[in-house]
Rosetta silent file (secondary structure, phi, psi, omega in degrees, C-alpha in Angstrom):
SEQUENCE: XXXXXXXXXXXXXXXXXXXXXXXXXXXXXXXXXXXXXXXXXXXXXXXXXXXXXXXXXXXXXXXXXXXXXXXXXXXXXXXXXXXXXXXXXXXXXXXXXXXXXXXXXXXXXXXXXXXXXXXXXXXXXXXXXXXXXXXXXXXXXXXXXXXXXXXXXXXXXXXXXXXXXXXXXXXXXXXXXXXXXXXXXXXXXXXXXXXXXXXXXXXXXXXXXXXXXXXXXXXXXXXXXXXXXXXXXXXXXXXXXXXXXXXXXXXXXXXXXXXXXXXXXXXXXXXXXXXXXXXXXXXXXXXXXXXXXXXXXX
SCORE:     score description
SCORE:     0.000 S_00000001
   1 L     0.000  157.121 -162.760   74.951  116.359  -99.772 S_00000001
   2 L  -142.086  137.163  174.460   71.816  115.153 -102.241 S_00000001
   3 L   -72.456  147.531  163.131   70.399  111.772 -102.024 S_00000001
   4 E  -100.606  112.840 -166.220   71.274  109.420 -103.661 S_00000001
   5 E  -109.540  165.542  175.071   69.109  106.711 -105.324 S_00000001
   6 L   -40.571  -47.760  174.257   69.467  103.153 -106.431 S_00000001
   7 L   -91.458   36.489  159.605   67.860  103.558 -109.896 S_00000001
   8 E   169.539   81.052 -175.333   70.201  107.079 -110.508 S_00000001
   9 L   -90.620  144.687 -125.222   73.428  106.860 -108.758 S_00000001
  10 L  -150.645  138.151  178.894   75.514  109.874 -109.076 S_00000001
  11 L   -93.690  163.717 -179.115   79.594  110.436 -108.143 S_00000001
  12 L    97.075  167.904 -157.938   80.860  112.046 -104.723 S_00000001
  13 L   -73.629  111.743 -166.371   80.422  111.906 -101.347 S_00000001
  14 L   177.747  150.911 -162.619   76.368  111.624 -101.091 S_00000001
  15 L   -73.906  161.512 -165.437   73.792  109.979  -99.283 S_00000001
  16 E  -137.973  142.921 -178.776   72.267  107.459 -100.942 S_00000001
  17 E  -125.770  132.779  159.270   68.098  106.226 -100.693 S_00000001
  18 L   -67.370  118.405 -161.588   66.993  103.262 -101.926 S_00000001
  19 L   -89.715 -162.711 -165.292   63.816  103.197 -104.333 S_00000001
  20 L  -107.995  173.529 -161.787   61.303  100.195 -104.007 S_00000001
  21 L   -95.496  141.507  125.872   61.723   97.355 -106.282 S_00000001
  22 L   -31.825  118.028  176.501   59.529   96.997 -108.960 S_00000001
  23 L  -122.079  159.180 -178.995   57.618   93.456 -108.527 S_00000001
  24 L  -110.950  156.038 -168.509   55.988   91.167 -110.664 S_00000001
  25 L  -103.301  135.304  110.419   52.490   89.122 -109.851 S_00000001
  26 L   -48.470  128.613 -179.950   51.970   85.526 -109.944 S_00000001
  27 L  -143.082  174.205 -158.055   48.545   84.466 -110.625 S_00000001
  28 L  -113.104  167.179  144.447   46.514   81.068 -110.500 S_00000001
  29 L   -87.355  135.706  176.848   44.356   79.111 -112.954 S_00000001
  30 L   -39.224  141.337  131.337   41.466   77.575 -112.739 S_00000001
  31 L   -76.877  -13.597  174.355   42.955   74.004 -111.240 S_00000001
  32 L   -52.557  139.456  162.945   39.729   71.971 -111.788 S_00000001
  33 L   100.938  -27.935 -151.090   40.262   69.317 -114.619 S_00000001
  34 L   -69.848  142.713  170.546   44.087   68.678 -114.149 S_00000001
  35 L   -31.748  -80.298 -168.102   45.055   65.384 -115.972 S_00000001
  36 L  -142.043  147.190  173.752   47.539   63.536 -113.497 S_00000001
  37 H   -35.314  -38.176  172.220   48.984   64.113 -110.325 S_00000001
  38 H   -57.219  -46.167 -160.653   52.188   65.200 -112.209 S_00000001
  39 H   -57.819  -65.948 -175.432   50.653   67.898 -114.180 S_00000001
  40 H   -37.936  -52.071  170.288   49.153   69.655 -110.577 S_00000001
  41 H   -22.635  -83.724 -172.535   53.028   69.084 -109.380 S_00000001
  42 H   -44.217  -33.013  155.025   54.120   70.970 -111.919 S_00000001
  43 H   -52.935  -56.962 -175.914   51.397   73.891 -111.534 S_00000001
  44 H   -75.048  -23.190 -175.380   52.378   74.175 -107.761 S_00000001
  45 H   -64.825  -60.852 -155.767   56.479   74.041 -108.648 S_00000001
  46 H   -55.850  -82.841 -156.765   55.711   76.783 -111.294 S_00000001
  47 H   -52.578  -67.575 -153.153   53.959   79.300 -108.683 S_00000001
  48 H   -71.757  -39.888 -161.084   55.775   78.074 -105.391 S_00000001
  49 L  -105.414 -163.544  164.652   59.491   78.013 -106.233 S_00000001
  50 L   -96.854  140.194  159.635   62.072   79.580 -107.725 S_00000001
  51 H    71.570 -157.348 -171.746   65.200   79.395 -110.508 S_00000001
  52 H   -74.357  -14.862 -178.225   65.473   76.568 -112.945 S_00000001
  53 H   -68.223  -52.029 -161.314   63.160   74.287 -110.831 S_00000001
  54 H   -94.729  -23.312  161.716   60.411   76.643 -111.580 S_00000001
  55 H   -18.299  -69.771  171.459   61.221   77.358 -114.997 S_00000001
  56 H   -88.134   -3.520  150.908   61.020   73.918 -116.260 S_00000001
  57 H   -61.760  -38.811 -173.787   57.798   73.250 -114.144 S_00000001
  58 H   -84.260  -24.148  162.230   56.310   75.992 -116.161 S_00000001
  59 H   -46.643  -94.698  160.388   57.530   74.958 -119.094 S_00000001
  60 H   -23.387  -29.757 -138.776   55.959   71.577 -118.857 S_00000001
  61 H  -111.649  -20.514 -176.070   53.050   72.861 -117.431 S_00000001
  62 H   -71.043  -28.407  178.573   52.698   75.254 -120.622 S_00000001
  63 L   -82.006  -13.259  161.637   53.694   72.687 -123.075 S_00000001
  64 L   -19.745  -52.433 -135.753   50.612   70.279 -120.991 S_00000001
  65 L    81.963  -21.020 -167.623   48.152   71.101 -123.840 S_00000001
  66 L   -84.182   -6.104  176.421   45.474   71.382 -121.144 S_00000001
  67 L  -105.556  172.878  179.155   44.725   75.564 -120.834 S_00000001
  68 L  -138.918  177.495  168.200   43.414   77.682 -123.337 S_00000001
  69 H    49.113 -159.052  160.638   42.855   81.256 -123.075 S_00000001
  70 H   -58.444  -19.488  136.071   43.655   83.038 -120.058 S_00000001
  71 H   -62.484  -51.016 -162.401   45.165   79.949 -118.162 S_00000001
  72 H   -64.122  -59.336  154.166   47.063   79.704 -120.928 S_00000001
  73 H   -23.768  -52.671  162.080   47.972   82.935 -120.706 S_00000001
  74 H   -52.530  -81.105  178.606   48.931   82.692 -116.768 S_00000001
  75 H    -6.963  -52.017 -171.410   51.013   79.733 -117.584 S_00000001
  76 H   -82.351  -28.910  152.893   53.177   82.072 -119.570 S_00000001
  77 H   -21.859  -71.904 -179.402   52.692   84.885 -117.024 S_00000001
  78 H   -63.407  -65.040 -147.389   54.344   82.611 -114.012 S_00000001
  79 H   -72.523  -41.041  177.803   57.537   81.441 -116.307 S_00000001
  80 H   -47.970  -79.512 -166.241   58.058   85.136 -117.340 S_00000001
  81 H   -40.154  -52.103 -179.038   58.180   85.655 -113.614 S_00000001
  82 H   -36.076  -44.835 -173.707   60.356   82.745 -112.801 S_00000001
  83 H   -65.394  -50.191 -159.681   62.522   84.316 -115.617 S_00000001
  84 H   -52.328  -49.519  165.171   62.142   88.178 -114.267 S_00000001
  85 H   -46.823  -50.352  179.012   63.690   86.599 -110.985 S_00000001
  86 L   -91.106   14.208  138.612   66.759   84.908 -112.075 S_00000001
  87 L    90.606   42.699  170.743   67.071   88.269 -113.905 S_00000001
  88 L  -110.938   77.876 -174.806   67.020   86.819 -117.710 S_00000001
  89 H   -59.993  -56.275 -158.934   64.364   89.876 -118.793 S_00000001
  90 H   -65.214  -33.761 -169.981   64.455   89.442 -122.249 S_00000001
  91 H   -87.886  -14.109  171.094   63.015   85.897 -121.920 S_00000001
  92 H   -68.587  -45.531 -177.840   61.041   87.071 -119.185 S_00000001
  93 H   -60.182  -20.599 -168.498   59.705   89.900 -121.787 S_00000001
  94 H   -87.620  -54.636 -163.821   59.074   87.449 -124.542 S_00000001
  95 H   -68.245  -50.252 -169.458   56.702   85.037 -122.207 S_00000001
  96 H   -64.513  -46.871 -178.470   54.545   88.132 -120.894 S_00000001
  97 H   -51.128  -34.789  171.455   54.254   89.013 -124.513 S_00000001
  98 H   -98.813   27.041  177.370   52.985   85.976 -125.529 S_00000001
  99 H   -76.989  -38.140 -160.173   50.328   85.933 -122.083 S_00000001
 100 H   -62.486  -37.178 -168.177   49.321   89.333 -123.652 S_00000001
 101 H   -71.902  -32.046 -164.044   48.606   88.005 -127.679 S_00000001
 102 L  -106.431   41.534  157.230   46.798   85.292 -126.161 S_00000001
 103 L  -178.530   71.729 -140.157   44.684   87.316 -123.684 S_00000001
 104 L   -92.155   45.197  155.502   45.524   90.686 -124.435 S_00000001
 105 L  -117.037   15.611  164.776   42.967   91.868 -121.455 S_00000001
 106 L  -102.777  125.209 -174.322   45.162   90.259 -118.503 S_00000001
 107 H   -68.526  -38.700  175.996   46.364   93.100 -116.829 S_00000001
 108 H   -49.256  -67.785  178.780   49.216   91.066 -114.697 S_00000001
 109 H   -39.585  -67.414  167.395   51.255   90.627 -118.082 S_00000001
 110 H   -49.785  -41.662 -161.792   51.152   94.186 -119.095 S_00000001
 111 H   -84.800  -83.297 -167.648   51.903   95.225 -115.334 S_00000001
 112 H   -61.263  -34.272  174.678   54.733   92.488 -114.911 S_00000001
 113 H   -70.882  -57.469 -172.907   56.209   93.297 -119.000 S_00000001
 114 H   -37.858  -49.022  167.172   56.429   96.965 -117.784 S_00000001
 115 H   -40.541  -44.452 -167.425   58.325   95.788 -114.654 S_00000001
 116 H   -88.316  -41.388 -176.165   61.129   94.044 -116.912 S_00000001
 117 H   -93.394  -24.116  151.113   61.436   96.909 -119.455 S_00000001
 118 H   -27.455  -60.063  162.047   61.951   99.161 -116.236 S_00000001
 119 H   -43.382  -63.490 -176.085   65.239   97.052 -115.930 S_00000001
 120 H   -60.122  -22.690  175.564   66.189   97.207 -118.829 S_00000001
 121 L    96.624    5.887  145.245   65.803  101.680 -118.542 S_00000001
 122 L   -65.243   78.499 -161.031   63.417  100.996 -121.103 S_00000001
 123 L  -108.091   28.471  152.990   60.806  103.467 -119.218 S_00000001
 124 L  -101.056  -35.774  139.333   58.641  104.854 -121.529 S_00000001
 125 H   -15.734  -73.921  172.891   57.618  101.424 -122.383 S_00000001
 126 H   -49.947  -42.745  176.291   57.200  100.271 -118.790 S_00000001
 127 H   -76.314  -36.732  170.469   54.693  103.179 -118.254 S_00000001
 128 H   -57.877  -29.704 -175.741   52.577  102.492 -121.327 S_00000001
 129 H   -97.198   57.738 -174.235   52.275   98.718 -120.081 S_00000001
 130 H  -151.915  -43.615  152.383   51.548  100.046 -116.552 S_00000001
 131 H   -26.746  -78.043 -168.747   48.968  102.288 -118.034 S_00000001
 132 H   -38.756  -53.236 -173.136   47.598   99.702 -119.987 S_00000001
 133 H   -58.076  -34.262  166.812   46.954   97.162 -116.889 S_00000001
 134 H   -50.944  -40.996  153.136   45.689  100.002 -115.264 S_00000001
 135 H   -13.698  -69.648  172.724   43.043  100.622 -117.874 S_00000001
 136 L   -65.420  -21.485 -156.451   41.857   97.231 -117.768 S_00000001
 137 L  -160.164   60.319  174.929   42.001   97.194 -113.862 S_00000001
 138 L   -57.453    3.596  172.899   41.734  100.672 -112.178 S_00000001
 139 L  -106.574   18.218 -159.678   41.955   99.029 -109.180 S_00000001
 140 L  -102.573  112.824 -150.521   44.994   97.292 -109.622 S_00000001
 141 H   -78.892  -46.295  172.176   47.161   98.851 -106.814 S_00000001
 142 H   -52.799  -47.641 -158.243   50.441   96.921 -107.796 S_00000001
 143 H   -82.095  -83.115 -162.158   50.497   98.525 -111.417 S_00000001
 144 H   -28.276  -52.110 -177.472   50.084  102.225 -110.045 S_00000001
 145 H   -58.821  -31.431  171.487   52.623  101.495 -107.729 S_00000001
 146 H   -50.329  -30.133 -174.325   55.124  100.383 -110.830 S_00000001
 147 H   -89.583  -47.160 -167.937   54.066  102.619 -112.475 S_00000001
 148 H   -61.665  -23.276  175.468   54.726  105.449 -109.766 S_00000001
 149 H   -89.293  -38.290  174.113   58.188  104.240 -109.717 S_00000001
 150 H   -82.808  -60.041 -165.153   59.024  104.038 -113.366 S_00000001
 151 H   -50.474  -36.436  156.253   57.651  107.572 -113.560 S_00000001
 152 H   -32.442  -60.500 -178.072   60.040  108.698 -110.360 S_00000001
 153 H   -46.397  -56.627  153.210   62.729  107.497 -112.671 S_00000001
 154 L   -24.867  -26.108 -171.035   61.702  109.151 -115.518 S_00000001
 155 L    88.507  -32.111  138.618   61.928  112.935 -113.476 S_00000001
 156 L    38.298  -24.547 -146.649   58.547  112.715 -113.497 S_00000001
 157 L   -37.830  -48.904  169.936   58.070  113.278 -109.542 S_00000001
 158 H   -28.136  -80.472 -165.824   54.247  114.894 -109.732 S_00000001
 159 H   -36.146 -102.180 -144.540   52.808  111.857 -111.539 S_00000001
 160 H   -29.594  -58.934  171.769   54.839  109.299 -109.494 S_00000001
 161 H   -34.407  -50.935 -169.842   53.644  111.306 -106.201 S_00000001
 162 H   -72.513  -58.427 -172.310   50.019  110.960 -107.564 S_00000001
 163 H   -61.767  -30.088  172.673   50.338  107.208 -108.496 S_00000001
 164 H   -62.040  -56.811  176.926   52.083  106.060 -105.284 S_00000001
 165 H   -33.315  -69.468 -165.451   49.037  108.052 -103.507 S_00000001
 166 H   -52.532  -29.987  160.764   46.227  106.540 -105.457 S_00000001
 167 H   -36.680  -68.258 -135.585   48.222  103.002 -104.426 S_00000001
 168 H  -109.351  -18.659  156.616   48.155  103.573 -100.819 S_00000001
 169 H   -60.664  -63.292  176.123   44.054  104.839 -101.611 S_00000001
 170 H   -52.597 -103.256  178.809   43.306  101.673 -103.471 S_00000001
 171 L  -174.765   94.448  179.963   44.576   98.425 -100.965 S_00000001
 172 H   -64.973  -20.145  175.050   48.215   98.269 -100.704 S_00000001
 173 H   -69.589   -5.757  165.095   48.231   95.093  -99.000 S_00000001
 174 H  -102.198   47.181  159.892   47.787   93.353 -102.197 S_00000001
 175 L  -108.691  132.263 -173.275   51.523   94.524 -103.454 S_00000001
 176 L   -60.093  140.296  175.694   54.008   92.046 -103.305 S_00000001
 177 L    97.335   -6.070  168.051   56.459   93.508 -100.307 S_00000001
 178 L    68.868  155.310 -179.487   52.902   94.920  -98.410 S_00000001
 179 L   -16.369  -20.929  171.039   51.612   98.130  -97.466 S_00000001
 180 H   -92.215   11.767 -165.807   55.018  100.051  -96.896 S_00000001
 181 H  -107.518  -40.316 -178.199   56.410   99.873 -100.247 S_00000001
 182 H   -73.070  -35.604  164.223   53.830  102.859 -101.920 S_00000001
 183 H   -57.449  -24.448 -173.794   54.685  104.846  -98.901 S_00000001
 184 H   -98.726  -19.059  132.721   58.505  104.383  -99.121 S_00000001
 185 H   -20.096  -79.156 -105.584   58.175  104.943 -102.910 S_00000001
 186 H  -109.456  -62.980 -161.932   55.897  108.161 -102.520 S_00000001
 187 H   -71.799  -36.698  154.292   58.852  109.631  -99.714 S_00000001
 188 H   -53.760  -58.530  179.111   61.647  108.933 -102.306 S_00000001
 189 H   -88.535    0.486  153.723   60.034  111.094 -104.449 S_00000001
 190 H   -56.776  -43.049  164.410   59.313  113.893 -101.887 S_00000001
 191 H   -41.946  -50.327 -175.292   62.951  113.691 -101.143 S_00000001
 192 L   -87.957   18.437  179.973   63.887  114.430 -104.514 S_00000001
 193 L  -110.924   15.949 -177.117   61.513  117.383 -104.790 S_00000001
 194 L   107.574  -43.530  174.122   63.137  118.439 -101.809 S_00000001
 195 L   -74.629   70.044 -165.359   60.277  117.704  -99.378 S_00000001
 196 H   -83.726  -24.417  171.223   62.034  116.419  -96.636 S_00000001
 197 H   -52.211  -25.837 -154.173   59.340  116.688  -93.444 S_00000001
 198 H  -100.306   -1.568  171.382   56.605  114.767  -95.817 S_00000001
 199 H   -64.378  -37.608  156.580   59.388  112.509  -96.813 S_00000001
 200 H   -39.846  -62.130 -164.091   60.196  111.949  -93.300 S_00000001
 201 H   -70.137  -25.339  160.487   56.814  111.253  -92.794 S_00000001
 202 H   -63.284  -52.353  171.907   56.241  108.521  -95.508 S_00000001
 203 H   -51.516  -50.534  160.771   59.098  106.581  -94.045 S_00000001
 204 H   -47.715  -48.444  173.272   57.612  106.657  -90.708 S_00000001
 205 H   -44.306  -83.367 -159.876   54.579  105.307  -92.258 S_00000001
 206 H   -70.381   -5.217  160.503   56.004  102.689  -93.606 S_00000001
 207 H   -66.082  -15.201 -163.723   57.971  101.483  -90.441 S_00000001
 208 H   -70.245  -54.247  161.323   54.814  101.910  -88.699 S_00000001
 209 H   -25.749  -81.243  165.277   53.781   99.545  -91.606 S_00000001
 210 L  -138.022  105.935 -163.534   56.606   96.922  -91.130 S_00000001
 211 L   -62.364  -11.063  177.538   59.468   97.764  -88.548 S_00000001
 212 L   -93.556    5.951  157.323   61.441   95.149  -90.091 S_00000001
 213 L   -38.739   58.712 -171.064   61.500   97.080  -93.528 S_00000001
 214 L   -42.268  -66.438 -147.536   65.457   98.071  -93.626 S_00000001
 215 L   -16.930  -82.118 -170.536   64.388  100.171  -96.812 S_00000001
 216 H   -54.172  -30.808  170.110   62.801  102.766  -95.635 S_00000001
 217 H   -65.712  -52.877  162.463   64.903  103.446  -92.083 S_00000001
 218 H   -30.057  -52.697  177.330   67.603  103.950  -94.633 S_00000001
 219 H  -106.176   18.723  169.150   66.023  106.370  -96.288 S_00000001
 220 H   -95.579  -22.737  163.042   64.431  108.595  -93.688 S_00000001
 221 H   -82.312    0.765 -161.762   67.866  108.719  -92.579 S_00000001
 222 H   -95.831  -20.247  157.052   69.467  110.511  -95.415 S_00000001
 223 H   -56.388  -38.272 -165.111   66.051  113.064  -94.968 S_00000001
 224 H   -90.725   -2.803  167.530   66.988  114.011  -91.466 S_00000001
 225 H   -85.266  -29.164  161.230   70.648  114.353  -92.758 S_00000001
 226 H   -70.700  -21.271 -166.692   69.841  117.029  -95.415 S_00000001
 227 L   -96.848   49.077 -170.805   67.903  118.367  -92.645 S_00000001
 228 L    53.884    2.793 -156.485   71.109  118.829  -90.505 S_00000001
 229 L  -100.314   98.074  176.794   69.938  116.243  -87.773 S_00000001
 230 L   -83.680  -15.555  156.564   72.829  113.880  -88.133 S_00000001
 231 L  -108.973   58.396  117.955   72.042  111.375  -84.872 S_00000001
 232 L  -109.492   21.355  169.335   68.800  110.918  -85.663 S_00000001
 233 H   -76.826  -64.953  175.145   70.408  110.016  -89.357 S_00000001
 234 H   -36.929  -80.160  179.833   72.751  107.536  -87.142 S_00000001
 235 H   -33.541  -74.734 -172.863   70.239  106.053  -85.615 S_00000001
 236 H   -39.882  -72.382 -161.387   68.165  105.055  -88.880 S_00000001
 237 H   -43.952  -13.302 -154.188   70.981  103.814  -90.868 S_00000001
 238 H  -109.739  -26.171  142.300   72.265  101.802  -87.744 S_00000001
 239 H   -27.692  -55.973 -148.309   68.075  100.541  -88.065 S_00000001
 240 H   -81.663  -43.098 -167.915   68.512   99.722  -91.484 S_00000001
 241 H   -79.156  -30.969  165.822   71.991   97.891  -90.857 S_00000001
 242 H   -37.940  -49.233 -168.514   70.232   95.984  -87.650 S_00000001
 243 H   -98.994  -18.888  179.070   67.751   94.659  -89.812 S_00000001
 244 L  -162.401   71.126 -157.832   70.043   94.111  -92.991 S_00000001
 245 L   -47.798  -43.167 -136.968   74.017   93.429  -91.767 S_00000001
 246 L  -121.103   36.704 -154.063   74.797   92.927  -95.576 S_00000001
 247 L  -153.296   89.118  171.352   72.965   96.982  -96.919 S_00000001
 248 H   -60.115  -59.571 -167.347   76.067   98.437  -98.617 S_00000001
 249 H   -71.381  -35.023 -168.603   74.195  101.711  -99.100 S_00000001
 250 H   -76.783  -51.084 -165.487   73.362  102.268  -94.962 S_00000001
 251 H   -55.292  -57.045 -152.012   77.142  101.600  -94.209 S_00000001
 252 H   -52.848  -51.548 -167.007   78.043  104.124  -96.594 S_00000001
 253 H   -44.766  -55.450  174.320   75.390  106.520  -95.809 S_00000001
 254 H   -51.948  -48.248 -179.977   76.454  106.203  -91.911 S_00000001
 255 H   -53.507  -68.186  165.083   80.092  106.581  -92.540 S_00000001
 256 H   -23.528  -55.278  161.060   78.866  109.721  -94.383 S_00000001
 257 H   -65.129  -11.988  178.501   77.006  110.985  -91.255 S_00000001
 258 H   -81.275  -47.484 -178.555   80.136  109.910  -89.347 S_00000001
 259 H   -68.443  -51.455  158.861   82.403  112.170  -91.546 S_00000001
 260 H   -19.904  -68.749 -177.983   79.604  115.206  -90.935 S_00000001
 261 L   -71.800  -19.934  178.173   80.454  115.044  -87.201 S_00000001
 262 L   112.906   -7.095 -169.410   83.892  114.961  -87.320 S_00000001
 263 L   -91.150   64.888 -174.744   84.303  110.971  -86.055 S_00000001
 264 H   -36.520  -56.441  173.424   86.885  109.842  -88.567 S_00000001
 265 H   -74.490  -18.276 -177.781   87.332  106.631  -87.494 S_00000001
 266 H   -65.861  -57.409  172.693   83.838  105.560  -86.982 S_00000001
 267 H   -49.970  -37.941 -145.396   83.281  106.598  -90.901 S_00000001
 268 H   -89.909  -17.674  168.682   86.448  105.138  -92.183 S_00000001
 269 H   -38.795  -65.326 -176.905   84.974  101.791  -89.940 S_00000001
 270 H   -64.019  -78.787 -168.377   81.393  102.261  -92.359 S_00000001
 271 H   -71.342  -13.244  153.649   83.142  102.890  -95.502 S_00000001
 272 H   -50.276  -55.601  159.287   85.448  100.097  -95.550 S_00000001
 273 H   -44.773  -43.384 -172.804   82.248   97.850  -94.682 S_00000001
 274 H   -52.622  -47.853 -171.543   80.780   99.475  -97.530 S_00000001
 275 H   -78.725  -18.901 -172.521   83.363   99.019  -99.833 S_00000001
 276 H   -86.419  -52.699 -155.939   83.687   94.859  -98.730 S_00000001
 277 H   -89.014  -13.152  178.285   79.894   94.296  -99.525 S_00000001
 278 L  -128.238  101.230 -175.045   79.968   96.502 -102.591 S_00000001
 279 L   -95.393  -13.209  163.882   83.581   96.405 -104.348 S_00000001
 280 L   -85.443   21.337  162.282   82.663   97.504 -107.202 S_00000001
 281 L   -63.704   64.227 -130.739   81.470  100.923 -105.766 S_00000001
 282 L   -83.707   13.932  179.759   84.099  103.359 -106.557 S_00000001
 283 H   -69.320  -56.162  179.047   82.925  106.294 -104.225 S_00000001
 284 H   -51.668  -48.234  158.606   83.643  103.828 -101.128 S_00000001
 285 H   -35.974  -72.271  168.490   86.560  103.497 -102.143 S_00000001
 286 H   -56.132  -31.555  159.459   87.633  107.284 -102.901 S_00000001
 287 H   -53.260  -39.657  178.820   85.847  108.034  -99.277 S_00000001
 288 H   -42.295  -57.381 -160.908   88.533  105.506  -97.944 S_00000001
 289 H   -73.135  -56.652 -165.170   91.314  107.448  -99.389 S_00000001
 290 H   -70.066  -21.913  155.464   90.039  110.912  -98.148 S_00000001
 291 H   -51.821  -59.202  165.666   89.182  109.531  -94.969 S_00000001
 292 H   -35.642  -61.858  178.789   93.063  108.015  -94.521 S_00000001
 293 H   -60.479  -46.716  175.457   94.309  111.124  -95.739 S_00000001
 294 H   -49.525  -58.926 -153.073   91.995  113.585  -93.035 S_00000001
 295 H   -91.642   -1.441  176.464   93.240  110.941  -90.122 S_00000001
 296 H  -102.964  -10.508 -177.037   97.066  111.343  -91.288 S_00000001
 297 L    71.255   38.207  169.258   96.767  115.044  -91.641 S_00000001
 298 L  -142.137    0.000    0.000   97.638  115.745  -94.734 S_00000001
């Protein structure tokens, strides 16, 4: 069995690892100066919420007249996030474009455009604006990691290995999702080079990091499952599912480790969950049927 990851899923019966999410930054503005009590509303709606609420706060707050420059720039920054969230990237791609003409030294914009053409599988793109912010900002921990991830995709693994490192060197605690996400990153791509002890070992990190992390318990178990040790695979995924009852990829992965041992029903238990929270998988499915068939004996 070969892991399997979110961003290059593969058919057949195979373990599956999750990568880390690509995230985008919010950033502030000077706030001195604001106009009316509305206008500040509309600042804090854009940064604090979510979804169409924070849309058309940012909207308003861009259409103010009152920034110039690089507030102005944020301003466009935040509604590209708002957009990036409710997953309408092209309009999210358009607003970071125009933070970038009108400040094309804010690094967040470049970092956060990169993010969005990563979604789209536009990834040589995403690494040039991931570059760029770095450029501008060698310290900017978030873009290496984004970057380390688009390159992962990419086949890449060296770089991506280097950039998650230099991440978890710089000060990982300022990446949205905290200090475990360049380690769980950096152990995805030992995994696919193969390296399952330092892969192991990244995962551990990052539980150490935040035990309530499903991610990563997921995917240290599908290392100890290439490395034949199928209940301490059970245990993680059974971690991962503890911490996140609704993680389609753990059921399946357990049911997989289930199948390994020989426990038929316990798997065909897992991939049926699997197949409920994700119906359009069709592997969970086709596990279903050869499980059914294996317990009828034929």
């Amino acid at each position: 069995m070969t892991g399997r990851r979110r961003d290059g899923l593969t058919s057949g019966m195979q373990m599956r690892s999750s990568a880390s999410w690509l995230s985008a930054c919010l950033a502030a503005a000077a706030l001195a100066g604001l106009p009316t009590v509305a206008a500040a509303d509309d600042w804090d709606t854009c940064v604090k919420q979510s979804g169409d609420l924070a849309v058309a706060a940012c909207t308003r707050d861009i259409n103010s007249g009152r920034w110039r420059g690089r507030d102005h720039a944020i301003s466009y920054n935040n509604r590209g996030v708002s957009y990036y969230q409710k997953g309408d990237l092209d309009r999210a791609i358009a607003d970071y474009s125009e933070a970038i003409r009108l400040d094309p030294t804010y690094p967040p914009a470049y970092n956060n455009r990169g993010a969005a053409l990563y979604q789209k599988g536009e990834l040589d793109r995403a690494i040039a604006d991931q570059t760029e912010a770095i450029r501008l900002d060698p310290k900017y921990a978030n873009a290496y990691t984004n970057r380390g991830i688009a390159f992962k995709a990419n086949g890449d693994l060296d770089r991506a290995i280097a950039d998650y490192t230099e991440a978890i060197r710089l000060d990982p605690a300022t990446i949205p999702g905290g200090r475990a996400v360049p380690y769980t990153g950096r152990g995805n791509a030992y995994f696919d080079k193969g390296d399952f002890d330092r892969d192991i070992a990244d995962q551990t990190e990052a539980i150490r990091l935040n035990p309530k992390y499903a991610l990563p318990y997921n995917n240290r178990g599908n290392a100890h499952l290439q490395k034949g040790d199928l209940d301490h695979a059970i245990a993680d995924f059974s971690a991962a599912i503890r911490l996140d009852p609704d993680y389609a990829q753990a059921y399946y992965n357990r049911a997989g480790a289930w199948e390994a041992k020989h426990d038929l029903q316990k798997a065909l238990a897992d991939y049926d969950a699997a197949a409920k929270l994700d119906p359009w998988d069709p592997d969970a499915a086709d596990a279903i049927e050869r499980v059914k068939e294996a317990l009828s004996g034929t």
